[in-house]
C-alpha positions as protocol buffer text, in pm:
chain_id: "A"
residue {
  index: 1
  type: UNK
  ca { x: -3819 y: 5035 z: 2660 }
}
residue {
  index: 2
  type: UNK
  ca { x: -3745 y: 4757 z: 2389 }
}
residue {
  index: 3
  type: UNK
  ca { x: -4089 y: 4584 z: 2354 }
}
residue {
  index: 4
  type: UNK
  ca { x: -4130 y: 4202 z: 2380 }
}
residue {
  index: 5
  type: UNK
  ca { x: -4209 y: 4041 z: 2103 }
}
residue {
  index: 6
  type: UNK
  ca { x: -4190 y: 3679 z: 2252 }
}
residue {
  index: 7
  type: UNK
  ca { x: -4499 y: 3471 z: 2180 }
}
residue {
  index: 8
  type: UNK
  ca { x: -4568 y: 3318 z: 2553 }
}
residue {
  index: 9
  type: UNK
  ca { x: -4444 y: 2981 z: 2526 }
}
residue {
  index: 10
  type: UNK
  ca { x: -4133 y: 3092 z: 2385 }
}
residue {
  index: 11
  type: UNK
  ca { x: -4118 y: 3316 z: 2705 }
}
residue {
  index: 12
  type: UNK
  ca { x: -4206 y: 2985 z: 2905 }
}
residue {
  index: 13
  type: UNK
  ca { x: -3951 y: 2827 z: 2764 }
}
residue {
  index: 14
  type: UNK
  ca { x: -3654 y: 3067 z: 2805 }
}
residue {
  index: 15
  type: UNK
  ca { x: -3761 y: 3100 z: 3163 }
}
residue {
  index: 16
  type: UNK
  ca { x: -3734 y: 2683 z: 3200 }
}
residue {
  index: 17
  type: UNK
  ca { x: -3364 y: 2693 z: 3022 }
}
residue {
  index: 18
  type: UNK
  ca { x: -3287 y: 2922 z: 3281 }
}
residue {
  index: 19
  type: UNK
  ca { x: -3414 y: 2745 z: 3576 }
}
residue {
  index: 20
  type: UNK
  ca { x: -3221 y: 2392 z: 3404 }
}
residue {
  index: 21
  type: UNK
  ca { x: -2908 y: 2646 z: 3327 }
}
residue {
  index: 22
  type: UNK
  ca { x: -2897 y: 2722 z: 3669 }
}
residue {
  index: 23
  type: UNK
  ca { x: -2929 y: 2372 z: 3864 }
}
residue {
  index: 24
  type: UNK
  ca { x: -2688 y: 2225 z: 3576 }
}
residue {
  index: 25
  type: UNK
  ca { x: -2397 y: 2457 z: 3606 }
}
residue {
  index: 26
  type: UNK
  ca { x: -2453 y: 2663 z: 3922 }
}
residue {
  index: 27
  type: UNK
  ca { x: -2591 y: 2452 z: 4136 }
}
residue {
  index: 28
  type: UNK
  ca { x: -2310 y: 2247 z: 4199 }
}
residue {
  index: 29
  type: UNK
  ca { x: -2035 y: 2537 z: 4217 }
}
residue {
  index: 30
  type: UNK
  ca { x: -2291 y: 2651 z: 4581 }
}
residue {
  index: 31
  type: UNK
  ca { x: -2217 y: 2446 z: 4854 }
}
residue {
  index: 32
  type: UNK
  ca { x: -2559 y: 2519 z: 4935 }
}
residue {
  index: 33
  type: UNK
  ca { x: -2816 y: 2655 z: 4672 }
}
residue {
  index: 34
  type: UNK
  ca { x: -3187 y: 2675 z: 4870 }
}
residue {
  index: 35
  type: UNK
  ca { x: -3501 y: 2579 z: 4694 }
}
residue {
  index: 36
  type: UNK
  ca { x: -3727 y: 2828 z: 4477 }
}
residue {
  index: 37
  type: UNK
  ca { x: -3423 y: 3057 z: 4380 }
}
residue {
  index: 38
  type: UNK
  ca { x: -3504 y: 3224 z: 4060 }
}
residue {
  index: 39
  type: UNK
  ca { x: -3202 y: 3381 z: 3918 }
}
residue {
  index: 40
  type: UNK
  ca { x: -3246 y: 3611 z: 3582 }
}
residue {
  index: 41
  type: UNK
  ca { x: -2993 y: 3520 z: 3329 }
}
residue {
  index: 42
  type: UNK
  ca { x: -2779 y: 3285 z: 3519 }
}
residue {
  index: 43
  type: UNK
  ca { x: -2489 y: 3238 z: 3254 }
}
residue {
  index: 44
  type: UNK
  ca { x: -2411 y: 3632 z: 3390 }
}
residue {
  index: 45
  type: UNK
  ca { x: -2338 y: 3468 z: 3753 }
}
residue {
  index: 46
  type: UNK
  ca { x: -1984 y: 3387 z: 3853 }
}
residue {
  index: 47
  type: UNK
  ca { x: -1939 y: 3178 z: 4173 }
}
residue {
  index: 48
  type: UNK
  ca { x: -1566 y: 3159 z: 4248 }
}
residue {
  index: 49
  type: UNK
  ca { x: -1400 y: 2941 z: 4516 }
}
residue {
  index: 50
  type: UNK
  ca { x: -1641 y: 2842 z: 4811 }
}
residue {
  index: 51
  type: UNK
  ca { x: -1762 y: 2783 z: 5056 }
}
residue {
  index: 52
  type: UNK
  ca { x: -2033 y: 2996 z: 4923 }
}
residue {
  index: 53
  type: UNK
  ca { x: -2427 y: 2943 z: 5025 }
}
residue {
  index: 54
  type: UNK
  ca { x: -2728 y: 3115 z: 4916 }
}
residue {
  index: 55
  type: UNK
  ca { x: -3064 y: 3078 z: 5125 }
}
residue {
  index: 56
  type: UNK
  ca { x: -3451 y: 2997 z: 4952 }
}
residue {
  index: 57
  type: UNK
  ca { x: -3629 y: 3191 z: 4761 }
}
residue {
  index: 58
  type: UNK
  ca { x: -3332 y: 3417 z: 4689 }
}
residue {
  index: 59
  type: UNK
  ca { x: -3376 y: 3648 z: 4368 }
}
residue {
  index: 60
  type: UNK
  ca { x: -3046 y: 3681 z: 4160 }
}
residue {
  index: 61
  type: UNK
  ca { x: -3113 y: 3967 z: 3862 }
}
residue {
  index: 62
  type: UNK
  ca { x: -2772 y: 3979 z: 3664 }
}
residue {
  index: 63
  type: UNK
  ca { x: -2724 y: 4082 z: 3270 }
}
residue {
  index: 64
  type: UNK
  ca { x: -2459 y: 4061 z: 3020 }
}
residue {
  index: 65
  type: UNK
  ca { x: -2254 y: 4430 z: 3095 }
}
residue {
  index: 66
  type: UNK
  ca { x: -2316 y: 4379 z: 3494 }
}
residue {
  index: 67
  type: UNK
  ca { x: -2237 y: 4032 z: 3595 }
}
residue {
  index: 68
  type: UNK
  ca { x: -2306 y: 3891 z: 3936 }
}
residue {
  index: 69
  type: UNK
  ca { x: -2040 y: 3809 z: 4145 }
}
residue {
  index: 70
  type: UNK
  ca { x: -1997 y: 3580 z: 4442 }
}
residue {
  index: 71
  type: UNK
  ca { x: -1570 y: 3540 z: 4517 }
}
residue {
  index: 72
  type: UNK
  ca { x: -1393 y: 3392 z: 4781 }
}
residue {
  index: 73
  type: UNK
  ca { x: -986 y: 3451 z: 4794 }
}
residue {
  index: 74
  type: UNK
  ca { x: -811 y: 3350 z: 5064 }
}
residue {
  index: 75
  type: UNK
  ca { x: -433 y: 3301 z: 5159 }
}
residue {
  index: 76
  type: UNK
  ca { x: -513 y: 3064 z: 5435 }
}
residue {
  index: 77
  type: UNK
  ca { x: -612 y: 2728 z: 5418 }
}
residue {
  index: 78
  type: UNK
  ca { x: -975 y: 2692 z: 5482 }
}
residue {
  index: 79
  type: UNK
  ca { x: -1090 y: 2998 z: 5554 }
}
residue {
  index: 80
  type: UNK
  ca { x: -1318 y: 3205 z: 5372 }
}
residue {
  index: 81
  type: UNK
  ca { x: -1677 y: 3157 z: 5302 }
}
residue {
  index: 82
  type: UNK
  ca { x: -1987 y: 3383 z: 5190 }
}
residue {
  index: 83
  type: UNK
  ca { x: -2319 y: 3288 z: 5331 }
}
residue {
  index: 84
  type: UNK
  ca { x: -2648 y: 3455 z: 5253 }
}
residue {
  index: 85
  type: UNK
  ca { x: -2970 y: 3392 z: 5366 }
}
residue {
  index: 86
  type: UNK
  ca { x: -3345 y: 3357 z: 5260 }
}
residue {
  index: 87
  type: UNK
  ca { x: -3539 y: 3560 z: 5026 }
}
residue {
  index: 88
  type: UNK
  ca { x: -3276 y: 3793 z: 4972 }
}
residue {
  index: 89
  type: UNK
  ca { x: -3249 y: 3997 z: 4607 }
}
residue {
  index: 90
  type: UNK
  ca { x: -2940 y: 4056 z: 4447 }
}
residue {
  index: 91
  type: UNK
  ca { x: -2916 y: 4277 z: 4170 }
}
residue {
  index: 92
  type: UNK
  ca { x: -2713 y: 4330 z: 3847 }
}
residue {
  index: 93
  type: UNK
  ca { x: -2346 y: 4366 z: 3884 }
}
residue {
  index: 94
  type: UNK
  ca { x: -2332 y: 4279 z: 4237 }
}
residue {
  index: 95
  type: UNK
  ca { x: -1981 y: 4197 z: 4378 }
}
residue {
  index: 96
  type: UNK
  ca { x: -1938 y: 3999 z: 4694 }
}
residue {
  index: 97
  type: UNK
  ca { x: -1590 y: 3934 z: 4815 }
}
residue {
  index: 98
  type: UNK
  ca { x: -1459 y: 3719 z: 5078 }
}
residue {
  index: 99
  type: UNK
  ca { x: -1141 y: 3668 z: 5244 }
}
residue {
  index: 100
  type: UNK
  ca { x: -1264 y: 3581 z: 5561 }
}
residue {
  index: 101
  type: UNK
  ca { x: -1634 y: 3591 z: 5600 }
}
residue {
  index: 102
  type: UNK
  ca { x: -1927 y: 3757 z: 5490 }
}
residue {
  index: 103
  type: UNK
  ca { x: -2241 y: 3676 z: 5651 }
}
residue {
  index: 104
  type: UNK
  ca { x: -2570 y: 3887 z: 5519 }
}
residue {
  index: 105
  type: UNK
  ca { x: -2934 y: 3763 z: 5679 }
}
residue {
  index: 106
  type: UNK
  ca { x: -3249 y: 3686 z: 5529 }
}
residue {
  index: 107
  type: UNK
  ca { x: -3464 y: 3919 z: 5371 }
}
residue {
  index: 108
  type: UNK
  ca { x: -3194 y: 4152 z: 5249 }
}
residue {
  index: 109
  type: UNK
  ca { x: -3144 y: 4354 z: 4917 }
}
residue {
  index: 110
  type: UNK
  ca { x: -2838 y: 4482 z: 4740 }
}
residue {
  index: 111
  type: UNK
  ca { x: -2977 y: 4731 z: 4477 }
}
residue {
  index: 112
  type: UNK
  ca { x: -2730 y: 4715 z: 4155 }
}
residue {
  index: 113
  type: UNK
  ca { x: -2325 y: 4726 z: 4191 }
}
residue {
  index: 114
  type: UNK
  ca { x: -2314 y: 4753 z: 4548 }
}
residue {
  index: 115
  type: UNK
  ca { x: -1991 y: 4596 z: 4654 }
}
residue {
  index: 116
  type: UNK
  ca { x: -1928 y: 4400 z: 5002 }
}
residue {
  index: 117
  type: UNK
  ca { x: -1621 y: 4284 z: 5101 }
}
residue {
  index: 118
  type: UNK
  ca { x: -1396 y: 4158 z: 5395 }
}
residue {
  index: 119
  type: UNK
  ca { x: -1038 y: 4244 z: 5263 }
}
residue {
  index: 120
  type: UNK
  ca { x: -838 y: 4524 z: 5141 }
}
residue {
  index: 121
  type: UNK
  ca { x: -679 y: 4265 z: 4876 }
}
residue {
  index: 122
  type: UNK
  ca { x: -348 y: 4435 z: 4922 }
}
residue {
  index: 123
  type: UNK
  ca { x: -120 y: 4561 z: 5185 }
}
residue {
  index: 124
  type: UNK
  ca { x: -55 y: 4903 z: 5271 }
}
residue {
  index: 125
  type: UNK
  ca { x: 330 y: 4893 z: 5204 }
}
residue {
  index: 126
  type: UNK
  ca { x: 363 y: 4542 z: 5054 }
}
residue {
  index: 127
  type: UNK
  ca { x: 187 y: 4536 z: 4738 }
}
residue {
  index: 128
  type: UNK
  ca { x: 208 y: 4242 z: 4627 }
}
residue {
  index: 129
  type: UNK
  ca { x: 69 y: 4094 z: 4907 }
}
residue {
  index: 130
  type: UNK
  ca { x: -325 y: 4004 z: 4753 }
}
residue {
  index: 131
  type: UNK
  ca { x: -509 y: 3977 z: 5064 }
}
residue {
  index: 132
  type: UNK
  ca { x: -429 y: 4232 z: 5287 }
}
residue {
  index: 133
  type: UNK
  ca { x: -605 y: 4300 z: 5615 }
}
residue {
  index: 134
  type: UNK
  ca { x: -914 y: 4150 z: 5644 }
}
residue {
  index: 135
  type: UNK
  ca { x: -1205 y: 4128 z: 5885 }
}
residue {
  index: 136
  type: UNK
  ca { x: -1566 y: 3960 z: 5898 }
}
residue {
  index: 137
  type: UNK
  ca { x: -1855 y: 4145 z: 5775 }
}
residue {
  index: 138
  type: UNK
  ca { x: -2154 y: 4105 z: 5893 }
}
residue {
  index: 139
  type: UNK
  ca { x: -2528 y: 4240 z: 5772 }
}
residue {
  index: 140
  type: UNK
  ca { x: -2850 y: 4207 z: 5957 }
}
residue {
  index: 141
  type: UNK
  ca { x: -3154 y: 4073 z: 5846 }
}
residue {
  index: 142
  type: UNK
  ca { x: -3389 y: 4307 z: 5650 }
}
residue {
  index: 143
  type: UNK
  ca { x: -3105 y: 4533 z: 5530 }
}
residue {
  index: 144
  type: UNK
  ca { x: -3117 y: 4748 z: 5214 }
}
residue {
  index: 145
  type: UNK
  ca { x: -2785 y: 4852 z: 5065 }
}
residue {
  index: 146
  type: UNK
  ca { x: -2864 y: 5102 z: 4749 }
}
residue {
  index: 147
  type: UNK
  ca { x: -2748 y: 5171 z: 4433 }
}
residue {
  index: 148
  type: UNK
  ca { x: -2351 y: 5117 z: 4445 }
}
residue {
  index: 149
  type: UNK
  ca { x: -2329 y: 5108 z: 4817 }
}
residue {
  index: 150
  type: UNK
  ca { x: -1981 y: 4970 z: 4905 }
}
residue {
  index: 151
  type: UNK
  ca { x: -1957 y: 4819 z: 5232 }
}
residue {
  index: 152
  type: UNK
  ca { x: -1578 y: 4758 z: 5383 }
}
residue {
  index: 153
  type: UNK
  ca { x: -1414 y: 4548 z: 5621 }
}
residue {
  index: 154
  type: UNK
  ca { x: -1522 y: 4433 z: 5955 }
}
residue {
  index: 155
  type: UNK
  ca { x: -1838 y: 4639 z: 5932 }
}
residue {
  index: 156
  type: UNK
  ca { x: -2135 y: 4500 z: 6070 }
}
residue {
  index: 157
  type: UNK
  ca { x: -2488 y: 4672 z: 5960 }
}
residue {
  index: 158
  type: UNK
  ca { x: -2799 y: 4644 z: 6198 }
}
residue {
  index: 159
  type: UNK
  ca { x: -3118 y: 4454 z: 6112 }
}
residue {
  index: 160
  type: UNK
  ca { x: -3355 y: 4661 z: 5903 }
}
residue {
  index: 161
  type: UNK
  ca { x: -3140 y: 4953 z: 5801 }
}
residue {
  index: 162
  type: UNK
  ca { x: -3027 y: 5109 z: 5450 }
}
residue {
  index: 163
  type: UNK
  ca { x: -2766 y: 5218 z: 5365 }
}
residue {
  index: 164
  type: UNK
  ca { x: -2813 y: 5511 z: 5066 }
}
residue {
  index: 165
  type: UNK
  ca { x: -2689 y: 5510 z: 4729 }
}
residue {
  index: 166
  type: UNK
  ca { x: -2363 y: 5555 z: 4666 }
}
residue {
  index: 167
  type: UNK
  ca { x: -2254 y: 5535 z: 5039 }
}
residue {
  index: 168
  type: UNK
  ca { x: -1929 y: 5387 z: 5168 }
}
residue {
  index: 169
  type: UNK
  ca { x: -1968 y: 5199 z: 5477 }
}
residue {
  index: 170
  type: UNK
  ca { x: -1651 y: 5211 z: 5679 }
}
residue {
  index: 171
  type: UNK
  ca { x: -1790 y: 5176 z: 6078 }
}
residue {
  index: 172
  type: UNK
  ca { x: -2072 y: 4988 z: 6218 }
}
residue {
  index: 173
  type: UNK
  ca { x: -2427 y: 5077 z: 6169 }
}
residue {
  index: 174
  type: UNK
  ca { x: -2699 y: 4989 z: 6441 }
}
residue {
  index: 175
  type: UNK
  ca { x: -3082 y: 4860 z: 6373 }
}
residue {
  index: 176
  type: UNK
  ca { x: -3379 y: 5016 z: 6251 }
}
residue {
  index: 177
  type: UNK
  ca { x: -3162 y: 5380 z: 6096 }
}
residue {
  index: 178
  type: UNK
  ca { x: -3110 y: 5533 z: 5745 }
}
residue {
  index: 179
  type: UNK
  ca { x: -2741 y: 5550 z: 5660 }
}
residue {
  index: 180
  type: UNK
  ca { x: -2530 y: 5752 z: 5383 }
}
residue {
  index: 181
  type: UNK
  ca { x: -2254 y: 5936 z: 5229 }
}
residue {
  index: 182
  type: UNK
  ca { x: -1878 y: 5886 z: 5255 }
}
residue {
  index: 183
  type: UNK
  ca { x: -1808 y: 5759 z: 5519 }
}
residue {
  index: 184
  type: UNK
  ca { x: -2184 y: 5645 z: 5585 }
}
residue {
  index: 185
  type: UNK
  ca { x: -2304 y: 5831 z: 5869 }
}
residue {
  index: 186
  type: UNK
  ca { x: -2675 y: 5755 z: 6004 }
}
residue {
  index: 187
  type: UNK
  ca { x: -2926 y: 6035 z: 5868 }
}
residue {
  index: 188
  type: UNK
  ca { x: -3201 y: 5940 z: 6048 }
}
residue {
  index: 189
  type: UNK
  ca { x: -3403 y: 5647 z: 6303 }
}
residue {
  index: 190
  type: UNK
  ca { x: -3681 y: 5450 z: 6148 }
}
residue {
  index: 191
  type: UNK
  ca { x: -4017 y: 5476 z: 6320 }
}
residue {
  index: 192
  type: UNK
  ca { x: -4008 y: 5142 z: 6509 }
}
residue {
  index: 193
  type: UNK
  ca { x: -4386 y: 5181 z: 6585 }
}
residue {
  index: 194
  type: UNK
  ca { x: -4413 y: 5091 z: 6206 }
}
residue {
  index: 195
  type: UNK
  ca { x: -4555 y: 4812 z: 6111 }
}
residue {
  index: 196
  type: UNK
  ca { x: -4233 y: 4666 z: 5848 }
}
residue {
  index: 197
  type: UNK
  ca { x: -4299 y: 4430 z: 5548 }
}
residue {
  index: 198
  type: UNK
  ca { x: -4056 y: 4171 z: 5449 }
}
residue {
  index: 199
  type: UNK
  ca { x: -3949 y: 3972 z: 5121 }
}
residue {
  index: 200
  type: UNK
  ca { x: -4058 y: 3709 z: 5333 }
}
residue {
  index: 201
  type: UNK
  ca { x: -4424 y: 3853 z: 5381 }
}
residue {
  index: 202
  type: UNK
  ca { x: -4422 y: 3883 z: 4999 }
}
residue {
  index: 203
  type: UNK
  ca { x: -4316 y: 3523 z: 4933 }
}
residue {
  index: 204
  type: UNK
  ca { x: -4621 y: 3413 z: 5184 }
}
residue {
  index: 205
  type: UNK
  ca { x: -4895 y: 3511 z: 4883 }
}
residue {
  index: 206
  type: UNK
  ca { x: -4655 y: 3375 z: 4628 }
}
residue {
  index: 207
  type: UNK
  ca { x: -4852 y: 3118 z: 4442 }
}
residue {
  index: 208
  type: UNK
  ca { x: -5154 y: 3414 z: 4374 }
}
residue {
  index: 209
  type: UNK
  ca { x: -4825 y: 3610 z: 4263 }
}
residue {
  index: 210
  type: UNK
  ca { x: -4710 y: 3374 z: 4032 }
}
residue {
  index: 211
  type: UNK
  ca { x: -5066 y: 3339 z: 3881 }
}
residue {
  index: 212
  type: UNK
  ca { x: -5089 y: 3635 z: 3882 }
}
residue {
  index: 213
  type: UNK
  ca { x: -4787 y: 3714 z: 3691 }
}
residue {
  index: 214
  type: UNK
  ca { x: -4849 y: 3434 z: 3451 }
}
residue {
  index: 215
  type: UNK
  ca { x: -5160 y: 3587 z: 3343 }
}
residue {
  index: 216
  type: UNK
  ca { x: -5024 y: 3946 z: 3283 }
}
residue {
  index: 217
  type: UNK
  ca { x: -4770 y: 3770 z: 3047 }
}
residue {
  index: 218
  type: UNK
  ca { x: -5004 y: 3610 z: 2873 }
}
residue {
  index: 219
  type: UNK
  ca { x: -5233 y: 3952 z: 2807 }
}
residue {
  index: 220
  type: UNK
  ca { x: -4850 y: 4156 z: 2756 }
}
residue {
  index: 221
  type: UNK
  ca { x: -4756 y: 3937 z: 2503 }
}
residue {
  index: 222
  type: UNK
  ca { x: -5100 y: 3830 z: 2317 }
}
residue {
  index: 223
  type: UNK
  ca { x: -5080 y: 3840 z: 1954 }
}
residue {
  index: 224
  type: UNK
  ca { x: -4717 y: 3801 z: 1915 }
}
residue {
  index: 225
  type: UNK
  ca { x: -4619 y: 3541 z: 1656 }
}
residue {
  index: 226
  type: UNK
  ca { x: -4290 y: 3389 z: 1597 }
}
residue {
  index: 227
  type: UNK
  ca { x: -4262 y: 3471 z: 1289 }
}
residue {
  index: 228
  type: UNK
  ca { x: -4304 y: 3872 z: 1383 }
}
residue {
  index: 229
  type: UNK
  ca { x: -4075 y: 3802 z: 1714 }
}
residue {
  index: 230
  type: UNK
  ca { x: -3741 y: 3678 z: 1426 }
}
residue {
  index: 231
  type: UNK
  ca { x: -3835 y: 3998 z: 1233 }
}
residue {
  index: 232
  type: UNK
  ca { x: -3792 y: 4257 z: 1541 }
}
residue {
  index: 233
  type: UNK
  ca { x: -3477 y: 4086 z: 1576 }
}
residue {
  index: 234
  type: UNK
  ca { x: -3330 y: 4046 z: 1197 }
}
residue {
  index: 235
  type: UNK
  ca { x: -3512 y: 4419 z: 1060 }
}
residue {
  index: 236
  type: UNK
  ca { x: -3619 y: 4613 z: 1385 }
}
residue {
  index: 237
  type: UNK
  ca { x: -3880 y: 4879 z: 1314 }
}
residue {
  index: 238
  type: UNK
  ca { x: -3877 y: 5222 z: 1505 }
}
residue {
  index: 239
  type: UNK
  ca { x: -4106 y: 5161 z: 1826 }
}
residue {
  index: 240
  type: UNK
  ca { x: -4005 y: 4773 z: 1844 }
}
């Protein structure tokens, strides 16, 4: 792993461009953008067409080679919309798109490249038609879709399941089961006698996190100078 050679308050200040990056230029392309969202890199976030909402304390991870995004493409006037709720995570390269509707519920995470959409985006025999059939998905609350999970048309998924990596979701998936493979097919029940910890029971500690997390950046990056942080990026030694 590349090694951070960021003095802290040029860390501090990255992570404020980021936060003003975001409200400046993605803000107003949401038609709702909740409070506390922290999104990683937010120039790597598309948002195309709308009506497209994103709950609090939502985490959005994206990066230059796997881009986040949030699409809606329909051929029918007004219809179409994405809407996610609260403290969900969404991961690098990340593709939601809508033709319809695509509702996912709070506390949800979609590991990096899964894919969710509501359309085939072209028609069986006529292909130049760029919608296609299309039907509403529609994901629980607490869901976990892995590693390049692709989830398909008019699917609905359970609260609290996963779906494995790699899996392609074709049928509906019921509550509280482990899902996978191609098609998905469920593996196994989850032990409902379990006590299960949300996003949202993470986010309920989160100013001791944040201190927390604050202070561990401070220790990580202790000693670094800006003078030694240009020259690991102008002559990079082995081990920077």
């Amino acid at each position: 792993m590349k090694r951070d050679h960021r003095p802290y308050f040029v860390k501090r200040l990255s992570h404020r461009f980021e936060v003003w990056y975001a409200n400046h230029f993605l803000r107003p392309q949401f038609e709702e953008l909740g409070q506390d969202t922290t999104i990683m890199k937010p120039w790597c976030v598309e948002v195309n067409g709308g009506p497209i909402s994103l709950g609090d304390y939502a985490n959005i991870i994206a990066t230059s080679d796997n881009k986040v995004r949030l699409t809606v493409w329909s051929n029918r006037k007004d219809e179409g919309h994405i809407q996610i709720g609260k403290y969900c995570l969404i991961c690098a390269g990340v593709r939601i798109s809508a033709a319809t509707e695509i509702l996912i519920g709070d506390n949800c995470m979609l590991a990096n490249r899964v894919y969710v959409t509501d359309a085939d985006w072209h028609d069986l025999y006529d292909r130049s038609m760029f919608v296609g059939q299309s039907s509403p998905v529609r994901i629980g609350n607490n869901v976990w879709l892995g590693d390049s999970a692709i989830v398909c048309k008019g699917v609905t998924i359970g609260d609290n399941s996963i779906i494995g990596a790699g899996a392609v979701v074709v049928k509906n998936i019921p509550p509280n089961v482990l899902a996978a493979g191609n098609p998905a097919v469920v593996l196994k029940q989850l032990d409902r006698d379990k006590p299960m910890q949300t996003r949202e029971d993470w986010f309920s500690i989160i100013a001791q996190l944040t201190a927390e997390v604050k202070e561990n950046e401070k220790n990580n990056l202790k000693g670094n100078t800006l003078i030694g942080w240009i020259r690991s990026l102008v002559f990079p030694l082995k081990g920077d």
